[in-house]
Structure formats: structure tokens, C-alpha cells
N, CA, C and O of each residue as an XYZ file, in Angstrom:
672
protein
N      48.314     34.149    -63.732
C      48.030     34.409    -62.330
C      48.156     33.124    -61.515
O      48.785     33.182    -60.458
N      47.552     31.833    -61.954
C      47.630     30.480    -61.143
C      49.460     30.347    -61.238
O      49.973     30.281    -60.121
N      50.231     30.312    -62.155
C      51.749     30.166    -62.198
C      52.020     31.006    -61.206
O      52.680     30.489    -60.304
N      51.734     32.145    -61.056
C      52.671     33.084    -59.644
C      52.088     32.479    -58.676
O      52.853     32.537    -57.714
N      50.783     31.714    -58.303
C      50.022     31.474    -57.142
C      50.889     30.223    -56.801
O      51.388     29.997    -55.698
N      50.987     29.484    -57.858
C      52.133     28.232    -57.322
C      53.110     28.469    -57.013
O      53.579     27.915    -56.019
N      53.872     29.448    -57.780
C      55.333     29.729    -57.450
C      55.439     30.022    -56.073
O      56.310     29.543    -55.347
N      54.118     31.196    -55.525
C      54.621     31.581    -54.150
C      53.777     30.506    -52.965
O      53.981     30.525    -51.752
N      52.906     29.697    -53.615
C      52.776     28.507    -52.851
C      53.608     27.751    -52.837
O      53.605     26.957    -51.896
N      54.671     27.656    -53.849
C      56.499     26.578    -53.458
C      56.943     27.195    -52.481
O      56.987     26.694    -51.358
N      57.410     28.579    -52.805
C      58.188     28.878    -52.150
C      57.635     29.096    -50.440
O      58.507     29.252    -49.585
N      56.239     29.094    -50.051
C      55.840     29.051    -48.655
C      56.588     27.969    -48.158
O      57.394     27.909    -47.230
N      56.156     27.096    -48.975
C      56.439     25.184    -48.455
C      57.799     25.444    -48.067
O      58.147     25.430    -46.886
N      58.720     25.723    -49.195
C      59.938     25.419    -48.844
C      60.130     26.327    -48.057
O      60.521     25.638    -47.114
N      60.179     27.729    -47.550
C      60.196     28.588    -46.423
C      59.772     28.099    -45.063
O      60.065     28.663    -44.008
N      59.045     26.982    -45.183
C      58.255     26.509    -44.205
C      59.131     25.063    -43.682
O      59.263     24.687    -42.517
N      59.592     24.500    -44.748
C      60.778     23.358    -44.292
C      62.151     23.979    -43.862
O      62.881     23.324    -43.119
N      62.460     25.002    -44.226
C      63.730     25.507    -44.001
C      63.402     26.137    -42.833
O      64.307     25.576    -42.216
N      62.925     26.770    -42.058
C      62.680     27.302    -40.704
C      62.145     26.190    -39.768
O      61.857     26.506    -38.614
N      61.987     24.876    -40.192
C      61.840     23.703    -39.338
C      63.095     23.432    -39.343
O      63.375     22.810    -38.318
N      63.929     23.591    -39.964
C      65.268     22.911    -39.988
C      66.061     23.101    -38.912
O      66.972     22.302    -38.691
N      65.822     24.236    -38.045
C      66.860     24.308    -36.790
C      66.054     23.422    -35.771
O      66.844     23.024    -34.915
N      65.174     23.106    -35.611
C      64.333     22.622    -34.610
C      64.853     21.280    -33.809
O      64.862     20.111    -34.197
N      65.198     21.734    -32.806
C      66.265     20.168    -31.973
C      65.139     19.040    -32.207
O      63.949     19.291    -32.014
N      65.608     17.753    -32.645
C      64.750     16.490    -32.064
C      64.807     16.215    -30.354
O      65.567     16.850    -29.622
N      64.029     15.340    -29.951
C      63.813     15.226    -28.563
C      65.256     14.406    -28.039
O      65.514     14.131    -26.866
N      65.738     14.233    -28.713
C      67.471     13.245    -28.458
C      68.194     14.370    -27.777
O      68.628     14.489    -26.631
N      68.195     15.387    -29.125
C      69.326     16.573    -28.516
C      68.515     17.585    -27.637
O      69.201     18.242    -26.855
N      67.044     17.838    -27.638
C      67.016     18.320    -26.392
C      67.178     17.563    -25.018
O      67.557     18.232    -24.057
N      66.974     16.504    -24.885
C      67.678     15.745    -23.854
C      68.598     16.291    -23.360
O      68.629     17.083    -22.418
N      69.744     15.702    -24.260
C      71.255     15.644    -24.385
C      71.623     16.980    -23.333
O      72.203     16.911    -22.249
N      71.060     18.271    -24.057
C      71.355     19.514    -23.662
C      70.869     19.704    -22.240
O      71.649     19.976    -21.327
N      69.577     19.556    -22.072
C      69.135     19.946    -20.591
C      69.942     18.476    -19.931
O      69.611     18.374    -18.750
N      70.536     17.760    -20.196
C      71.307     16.838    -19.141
C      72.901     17.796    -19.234
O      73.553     17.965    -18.204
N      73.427     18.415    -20.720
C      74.737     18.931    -19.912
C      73.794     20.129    -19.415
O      73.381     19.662    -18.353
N      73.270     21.263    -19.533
C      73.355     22.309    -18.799
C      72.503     21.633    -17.628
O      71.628     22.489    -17.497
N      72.223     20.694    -16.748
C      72.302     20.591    -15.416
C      73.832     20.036    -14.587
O      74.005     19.983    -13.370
N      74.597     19.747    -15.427
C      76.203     19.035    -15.085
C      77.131     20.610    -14.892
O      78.212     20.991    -14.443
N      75.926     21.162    -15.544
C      77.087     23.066    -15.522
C      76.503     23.382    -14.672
O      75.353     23.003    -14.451
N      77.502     24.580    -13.605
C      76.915     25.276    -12.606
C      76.311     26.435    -12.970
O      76.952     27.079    -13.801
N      75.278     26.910    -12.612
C      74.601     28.131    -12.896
C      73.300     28.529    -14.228
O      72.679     29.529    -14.588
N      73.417     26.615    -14.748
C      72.441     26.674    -15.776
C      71.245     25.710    -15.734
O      70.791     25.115    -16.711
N      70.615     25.607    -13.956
C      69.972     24.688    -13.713
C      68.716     25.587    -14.639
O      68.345     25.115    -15.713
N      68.326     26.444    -14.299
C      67.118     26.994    -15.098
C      66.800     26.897    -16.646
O      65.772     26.990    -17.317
N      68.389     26.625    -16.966
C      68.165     26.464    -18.705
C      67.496     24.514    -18.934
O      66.617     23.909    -19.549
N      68.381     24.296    -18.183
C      67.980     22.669    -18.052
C      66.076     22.329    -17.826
O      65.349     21.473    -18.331
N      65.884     23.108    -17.141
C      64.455     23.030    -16.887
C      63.510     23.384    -17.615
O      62.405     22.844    -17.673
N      64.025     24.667    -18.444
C      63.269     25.111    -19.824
C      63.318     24.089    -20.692
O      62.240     23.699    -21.139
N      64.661     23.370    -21.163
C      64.966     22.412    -22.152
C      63.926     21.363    -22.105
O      63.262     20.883    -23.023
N      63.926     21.041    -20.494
C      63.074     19.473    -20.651
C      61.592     20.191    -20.736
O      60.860     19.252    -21.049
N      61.036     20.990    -20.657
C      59.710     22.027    -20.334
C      59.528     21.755    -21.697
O      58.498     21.104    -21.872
N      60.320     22.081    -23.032
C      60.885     22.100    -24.259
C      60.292     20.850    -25.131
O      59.424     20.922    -26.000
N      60.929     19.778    -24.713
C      60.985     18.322    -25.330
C      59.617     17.966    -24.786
O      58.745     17.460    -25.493
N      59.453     18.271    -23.403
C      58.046     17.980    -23.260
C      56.647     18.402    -24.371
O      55.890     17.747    -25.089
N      56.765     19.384    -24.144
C      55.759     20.233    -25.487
C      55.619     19.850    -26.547
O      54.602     19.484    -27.136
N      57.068     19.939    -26.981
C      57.241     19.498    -28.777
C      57.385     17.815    -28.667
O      57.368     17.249    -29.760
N      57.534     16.890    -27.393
C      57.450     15.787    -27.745
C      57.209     15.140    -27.156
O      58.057     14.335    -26.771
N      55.722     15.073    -26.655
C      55.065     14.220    -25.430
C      55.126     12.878    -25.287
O      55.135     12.326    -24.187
N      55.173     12.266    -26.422
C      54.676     11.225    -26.945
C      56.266     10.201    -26.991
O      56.435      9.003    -26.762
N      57.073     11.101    -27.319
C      58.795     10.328    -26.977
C      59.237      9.781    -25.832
O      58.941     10.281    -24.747
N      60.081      8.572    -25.952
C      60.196      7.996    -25.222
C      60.659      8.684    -23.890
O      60.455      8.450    -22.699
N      61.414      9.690    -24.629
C      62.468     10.487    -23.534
C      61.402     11.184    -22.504
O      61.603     11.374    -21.304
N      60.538     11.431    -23.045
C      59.633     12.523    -22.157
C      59.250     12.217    -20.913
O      59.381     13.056    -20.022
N      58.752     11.052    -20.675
C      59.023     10.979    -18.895
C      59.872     10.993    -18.322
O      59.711     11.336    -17.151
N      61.542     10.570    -18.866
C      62.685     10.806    -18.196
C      62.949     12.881    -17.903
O      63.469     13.650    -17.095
N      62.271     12.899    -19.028
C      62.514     14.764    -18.958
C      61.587     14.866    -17.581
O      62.145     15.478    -16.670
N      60.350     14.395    -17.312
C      59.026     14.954    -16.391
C      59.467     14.528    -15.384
O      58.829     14.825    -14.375
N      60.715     13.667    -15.208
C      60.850     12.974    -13.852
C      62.004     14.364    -13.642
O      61.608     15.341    -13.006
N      63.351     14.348    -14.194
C      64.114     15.946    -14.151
C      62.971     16.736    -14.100
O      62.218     15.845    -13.709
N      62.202     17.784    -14.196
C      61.437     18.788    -13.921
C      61.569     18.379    -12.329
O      62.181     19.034    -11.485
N      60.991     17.384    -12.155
C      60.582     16.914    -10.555
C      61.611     17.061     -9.629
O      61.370     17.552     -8.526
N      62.740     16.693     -9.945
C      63.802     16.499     -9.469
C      64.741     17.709     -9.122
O      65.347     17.795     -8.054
N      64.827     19.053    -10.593
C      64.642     20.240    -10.576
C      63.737     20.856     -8.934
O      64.366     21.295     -7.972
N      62.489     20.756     -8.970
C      61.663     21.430     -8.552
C      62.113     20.937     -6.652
O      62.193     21.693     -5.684
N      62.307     19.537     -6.712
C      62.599     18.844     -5.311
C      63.697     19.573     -4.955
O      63.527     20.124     -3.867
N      64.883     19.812     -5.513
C      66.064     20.429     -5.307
C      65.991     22.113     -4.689
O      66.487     22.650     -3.699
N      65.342     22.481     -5.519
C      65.058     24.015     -5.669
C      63.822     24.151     -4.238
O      63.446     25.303     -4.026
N      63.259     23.102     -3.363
C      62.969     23.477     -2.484
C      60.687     23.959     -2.284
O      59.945     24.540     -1.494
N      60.582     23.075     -3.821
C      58.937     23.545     -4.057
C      58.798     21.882     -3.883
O      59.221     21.030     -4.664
N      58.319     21.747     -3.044
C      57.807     19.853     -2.482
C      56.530     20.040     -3.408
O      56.384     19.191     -4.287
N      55.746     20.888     -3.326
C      54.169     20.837     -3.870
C      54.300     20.315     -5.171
O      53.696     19.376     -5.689
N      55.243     21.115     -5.665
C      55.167     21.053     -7.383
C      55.828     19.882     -7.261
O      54.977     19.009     -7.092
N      57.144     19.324     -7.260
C      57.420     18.331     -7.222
C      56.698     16.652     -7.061
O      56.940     15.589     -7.633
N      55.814     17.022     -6.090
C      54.957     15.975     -6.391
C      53.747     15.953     -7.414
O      53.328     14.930     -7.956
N      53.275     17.156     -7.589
C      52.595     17.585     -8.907
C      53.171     17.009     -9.859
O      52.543     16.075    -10.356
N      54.393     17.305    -10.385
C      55.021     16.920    -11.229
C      55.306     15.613    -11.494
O      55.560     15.075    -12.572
N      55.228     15.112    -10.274
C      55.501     13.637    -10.423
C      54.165     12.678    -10.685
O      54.093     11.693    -11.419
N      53.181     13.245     -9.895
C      51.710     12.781    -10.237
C      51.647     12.617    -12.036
O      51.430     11.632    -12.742
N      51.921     13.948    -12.347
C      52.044     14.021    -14.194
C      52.654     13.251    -14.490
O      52.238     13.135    -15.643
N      53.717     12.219    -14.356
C      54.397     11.506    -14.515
C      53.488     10.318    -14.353
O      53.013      9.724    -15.322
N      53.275     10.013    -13.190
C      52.366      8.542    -13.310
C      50.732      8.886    -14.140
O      50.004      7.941    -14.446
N      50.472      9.819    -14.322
C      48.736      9.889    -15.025
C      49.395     10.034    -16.484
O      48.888      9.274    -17.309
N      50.224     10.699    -16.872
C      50.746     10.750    -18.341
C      51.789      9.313    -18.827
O      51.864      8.959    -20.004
N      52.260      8.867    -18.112
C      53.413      8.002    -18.430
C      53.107      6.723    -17.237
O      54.063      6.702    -16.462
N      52.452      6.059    -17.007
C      51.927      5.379    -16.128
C      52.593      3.830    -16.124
O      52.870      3.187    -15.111
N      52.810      3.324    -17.765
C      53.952      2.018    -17.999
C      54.949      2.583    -18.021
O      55.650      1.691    -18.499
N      55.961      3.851    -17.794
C      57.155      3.770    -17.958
C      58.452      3.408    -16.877
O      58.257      3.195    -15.681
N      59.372      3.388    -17.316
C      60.103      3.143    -16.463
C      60.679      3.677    -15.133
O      61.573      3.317    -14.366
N      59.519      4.993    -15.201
C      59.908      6.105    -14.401
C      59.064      5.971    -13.805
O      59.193      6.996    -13.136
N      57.776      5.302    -13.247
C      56.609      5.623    -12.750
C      57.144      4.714    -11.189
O      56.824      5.049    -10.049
N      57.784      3.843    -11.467
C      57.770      3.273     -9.514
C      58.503      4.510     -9.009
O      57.966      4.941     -7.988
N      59.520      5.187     -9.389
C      60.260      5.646     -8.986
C      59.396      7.316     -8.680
O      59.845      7.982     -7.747
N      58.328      7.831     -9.404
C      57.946      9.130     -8.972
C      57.066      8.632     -8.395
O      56.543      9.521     -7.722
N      56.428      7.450     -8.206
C      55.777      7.069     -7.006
C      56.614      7.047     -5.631
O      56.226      7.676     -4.647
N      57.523      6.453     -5.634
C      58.199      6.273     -4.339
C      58.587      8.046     -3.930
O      58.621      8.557     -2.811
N      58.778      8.526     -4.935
C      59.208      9.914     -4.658
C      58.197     10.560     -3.769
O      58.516     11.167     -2.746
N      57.014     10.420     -4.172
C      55.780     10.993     -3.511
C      55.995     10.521     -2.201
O      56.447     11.443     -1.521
N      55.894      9.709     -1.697
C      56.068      8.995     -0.224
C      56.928      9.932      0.028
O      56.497     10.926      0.612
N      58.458      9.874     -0.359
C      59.572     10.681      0.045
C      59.153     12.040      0.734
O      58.902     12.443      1.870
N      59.209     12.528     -0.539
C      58.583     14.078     -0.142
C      57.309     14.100      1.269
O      57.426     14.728      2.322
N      56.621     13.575      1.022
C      55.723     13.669      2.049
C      56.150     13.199      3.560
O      55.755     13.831      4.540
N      56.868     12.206      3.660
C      57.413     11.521      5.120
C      58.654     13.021      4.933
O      58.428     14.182      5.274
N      59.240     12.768      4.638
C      60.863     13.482      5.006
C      60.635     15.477      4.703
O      61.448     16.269      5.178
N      59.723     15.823      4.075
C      59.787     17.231      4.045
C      58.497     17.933      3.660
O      58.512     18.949      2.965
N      57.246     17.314      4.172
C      56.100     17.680      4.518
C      55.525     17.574      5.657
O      54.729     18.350      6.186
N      56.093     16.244      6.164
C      55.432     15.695      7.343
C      54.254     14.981      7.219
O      53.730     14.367      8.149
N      53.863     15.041      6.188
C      52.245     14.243      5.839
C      52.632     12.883      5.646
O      53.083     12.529      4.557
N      52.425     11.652      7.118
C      52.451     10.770      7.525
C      51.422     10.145      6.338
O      51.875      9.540      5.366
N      50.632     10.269      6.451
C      49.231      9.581      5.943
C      49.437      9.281      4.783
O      49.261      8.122      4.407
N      49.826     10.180      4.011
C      50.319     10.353      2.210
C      51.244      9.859      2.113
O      51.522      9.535      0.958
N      52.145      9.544      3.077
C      53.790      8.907      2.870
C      53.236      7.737      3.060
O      53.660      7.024      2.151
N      52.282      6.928      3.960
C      51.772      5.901      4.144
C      51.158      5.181      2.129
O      51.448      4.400      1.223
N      50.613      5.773      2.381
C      49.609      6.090      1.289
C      50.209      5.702     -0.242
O      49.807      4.853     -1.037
N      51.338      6.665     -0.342
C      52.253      6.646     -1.635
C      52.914      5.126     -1.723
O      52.753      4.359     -2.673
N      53.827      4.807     -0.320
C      54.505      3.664     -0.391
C      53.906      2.326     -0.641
O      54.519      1.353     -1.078
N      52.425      2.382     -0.264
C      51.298      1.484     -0.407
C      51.424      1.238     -1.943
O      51.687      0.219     -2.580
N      51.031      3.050     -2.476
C      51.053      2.517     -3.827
C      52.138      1.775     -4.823
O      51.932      1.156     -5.867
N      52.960      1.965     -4.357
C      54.588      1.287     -4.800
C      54.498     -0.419     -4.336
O      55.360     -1.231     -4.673
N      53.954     -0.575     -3.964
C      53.605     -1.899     -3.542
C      52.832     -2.559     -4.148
O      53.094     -3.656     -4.644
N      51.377     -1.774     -4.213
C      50.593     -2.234     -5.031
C      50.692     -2.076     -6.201
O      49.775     -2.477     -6.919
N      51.544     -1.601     -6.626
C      51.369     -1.043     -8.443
C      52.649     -1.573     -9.353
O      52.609     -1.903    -10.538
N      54.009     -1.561     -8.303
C      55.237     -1.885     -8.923
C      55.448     -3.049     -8.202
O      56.607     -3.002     -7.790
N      54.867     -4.141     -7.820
C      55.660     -5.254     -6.805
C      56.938     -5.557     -7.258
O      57.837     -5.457     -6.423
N      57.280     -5.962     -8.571
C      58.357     -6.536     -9.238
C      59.700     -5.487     -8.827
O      60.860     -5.893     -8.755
N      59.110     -3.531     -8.485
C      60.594     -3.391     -8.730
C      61.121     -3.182     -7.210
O      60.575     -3.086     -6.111
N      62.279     -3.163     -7.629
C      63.543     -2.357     -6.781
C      63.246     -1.715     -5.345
O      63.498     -2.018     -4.179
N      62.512     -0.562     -6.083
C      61.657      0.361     -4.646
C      60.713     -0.101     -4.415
O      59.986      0.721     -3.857
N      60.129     -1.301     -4.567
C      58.829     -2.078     -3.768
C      59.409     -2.595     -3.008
O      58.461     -3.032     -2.356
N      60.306     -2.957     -2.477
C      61.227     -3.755     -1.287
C      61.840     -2.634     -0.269
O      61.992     -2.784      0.944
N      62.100     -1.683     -0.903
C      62.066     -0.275     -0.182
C      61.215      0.380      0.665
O      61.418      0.967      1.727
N      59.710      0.078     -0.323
C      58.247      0.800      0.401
C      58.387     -0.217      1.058
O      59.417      0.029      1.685
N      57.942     -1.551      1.458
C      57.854     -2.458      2.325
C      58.346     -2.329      3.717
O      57.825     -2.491      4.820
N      59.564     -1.971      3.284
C      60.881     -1.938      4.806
C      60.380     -0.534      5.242
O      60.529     -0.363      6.452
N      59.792      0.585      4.543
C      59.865      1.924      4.908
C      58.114      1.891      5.631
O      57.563      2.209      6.685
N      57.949      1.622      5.031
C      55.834      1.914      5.400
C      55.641      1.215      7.050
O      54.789      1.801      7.717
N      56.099      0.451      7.502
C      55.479      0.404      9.278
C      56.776      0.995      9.545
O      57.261      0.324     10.456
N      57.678      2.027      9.168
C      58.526      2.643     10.174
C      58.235      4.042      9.683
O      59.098      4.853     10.021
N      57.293      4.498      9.012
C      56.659      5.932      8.061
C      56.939      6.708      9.670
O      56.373      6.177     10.626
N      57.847      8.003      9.940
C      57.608      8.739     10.497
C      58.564      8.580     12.455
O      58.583      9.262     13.480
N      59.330      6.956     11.869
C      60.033      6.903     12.870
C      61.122      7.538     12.705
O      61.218      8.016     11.575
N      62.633      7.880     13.897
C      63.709      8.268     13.318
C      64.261      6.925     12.777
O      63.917      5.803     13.149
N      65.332      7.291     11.673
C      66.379      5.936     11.465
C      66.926      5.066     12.541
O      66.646      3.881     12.721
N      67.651      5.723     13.156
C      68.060      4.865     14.272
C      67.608      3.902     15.137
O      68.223      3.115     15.857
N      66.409      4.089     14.952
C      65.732      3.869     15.945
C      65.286      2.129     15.284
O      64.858      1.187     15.951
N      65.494      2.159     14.201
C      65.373      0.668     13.383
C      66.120      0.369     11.929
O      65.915     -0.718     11.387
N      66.897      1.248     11.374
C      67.400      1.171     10.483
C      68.930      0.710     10.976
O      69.651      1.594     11.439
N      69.527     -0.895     10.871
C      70.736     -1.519     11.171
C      71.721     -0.766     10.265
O      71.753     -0.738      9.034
N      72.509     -0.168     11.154
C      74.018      0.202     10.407
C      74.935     -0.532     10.272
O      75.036     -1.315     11.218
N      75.781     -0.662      9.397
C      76.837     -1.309      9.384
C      78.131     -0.676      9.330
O      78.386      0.214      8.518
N      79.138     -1.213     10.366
C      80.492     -0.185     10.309
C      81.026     -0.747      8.691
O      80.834     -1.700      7.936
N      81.741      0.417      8.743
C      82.187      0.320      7.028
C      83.373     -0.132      7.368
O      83.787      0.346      8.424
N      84.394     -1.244      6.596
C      85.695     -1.695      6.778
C      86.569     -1.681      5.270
O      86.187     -2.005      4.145
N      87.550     -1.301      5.625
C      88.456     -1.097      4.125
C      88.705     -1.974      3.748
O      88.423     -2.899      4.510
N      89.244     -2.319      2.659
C      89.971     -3.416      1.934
C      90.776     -4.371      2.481
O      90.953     -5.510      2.050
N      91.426     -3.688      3.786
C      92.653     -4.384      4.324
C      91.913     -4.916      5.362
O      92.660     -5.591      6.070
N      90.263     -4.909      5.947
C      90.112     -5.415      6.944
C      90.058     -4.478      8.346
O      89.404     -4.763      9.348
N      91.046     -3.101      8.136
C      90.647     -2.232      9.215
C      89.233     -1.337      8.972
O      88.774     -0.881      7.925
N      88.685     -1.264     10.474
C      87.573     -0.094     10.553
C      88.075      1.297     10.140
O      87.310      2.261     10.163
């Protein structure tokens, strides 16, 4: 009786490794929700995918690049709320990554340009200042935060564009 109890305790195990075996690593779910957003008509699969890698792999490097796509998803598709939700999850879950000045600055975005919430666009760009000085979009929030809510024109210098040869 213990010999059949092992036998069909092997064979669980190995039943149990072999049905892990299709299971994408967080590389190729990447991979995938980056082509099916490059295809037309499979933004929703893309969003499941990274929804996907998220779950099964919080802890991977990839996973805030996936939480920042959700955001980006959600900004596109026209839900500002979630989008900054999403991006909040991004800085409280992933807070050193490389993605965090950038769903910070996003927050400002969303809020100045398609909420209207001055205060929070104030607010966000502050935090990009205070939190990321070193990057990129901290020189961004800077130039953007005492003009929060002006039009462009009105202080943003254009420059005429000139071709190669020197003509306008």
C-alpha cells in the first residue's frame, strides 16, 4: 500500500512540473504584451499580459516597466483616474525604480492638461523635484510648476525649425 502511495505521490510531482512547464517567465510575458501593443486591435491583450507578469511576478525587474504600460494603456484609453491610480502603484510598490520620476511627472500631467486640478499638478511636479532632483523630468517640473495652468504660448519660446540646407 505505501509503494502505490509513492508511486502516485511521483507521479503528482511530476504532473505538477509538467503543467508548470507552459508557464511564460516574466521576459516573455513582457516581450508579448510589448508586440501585441505594436499590433492594431490587440491593445486589450497587451494589458491582460502586463496585468499577467504583474501577478505571477511582482517582484521582477520588469514589473514596474509593465505598471507604468497599464498606466499608459489606461491614459490612452481615456480613464485619467485610473491612470494616475496606477501610477501612484507604481511609486508606493516600485518607489527606487527607474520608472518612478517618470509616473510621478505623469501625475502632474494628467492633472494640469486633462483634469484641470491645478493644485495636484502643482503638487505632483513639486514632488518630481523633491524626490528625483538628479533626473531628466526634474528640469521639466521646474520650467513647468510657476507656469501650472498657463497656455504655452504665452511663455513657452518656439523655435522656427530650419532644414539642413539652412532654409525655413
Amino acid at each position: 500500500m505505501s509503494t502505490l502511495l509513492s508511486v502516485m505521490t511521483m507521479l503528482a510531482m511530476v504532473w505538477a512540473g509538467i503543467s508548470g512547464c507552459g508557464q511564460q517567465n516574466a521576459v516573455e510575458l513582457f516581450a508579448d504584451g510589448q508586440r501585441a501593443l505594436a499590433e492594431p486591435g490587440t491593445r486589450h491583450q497587451a494589458g491582460e499580459t502586463f496585468k499577467q507578469l504583474l501577478e505571477q511576478y511582482p517582484e521582477h525587474h520588469l514589473a514596474p516597466r509593465a505598471l507604468k504600460k497599464l498606466a499608459m494603456l489606461a491614459q490612452q484609453d481615456g480613464h485619467m483616474e485610473e491612470a494616475i491610480a496606477l501610477y501612484q502603484r507604481l511609486l508606493s510598490e516600485y518607489p527606487d525604480s527607474g520608472q518612478a520620476d517618470e509616473a510621478q511627472f505623469m501625475i502632474g500631467f494628467i492633472c494640469e492638461e486633462y483634469l484641470g486640478d491645478l493644485d495636484q499638478a502643482r503638487a505632483a511636479y513639486q514632488r518630481v523635484i523633491d524626490h528625483f532632483p538628479d533626473s531628466e523630468l526634474a528640469v521639466s517640473a521646474r520650467r513647468l510648476l510657476p507656469n501650472v495652468g498657463r497656455d504655452p504660448s504665452e511663455w513657452v519660446e518656439f523655435q522656427d525649425y530650419v532644414d539642413v540646407d539652412g532654409a525655413p
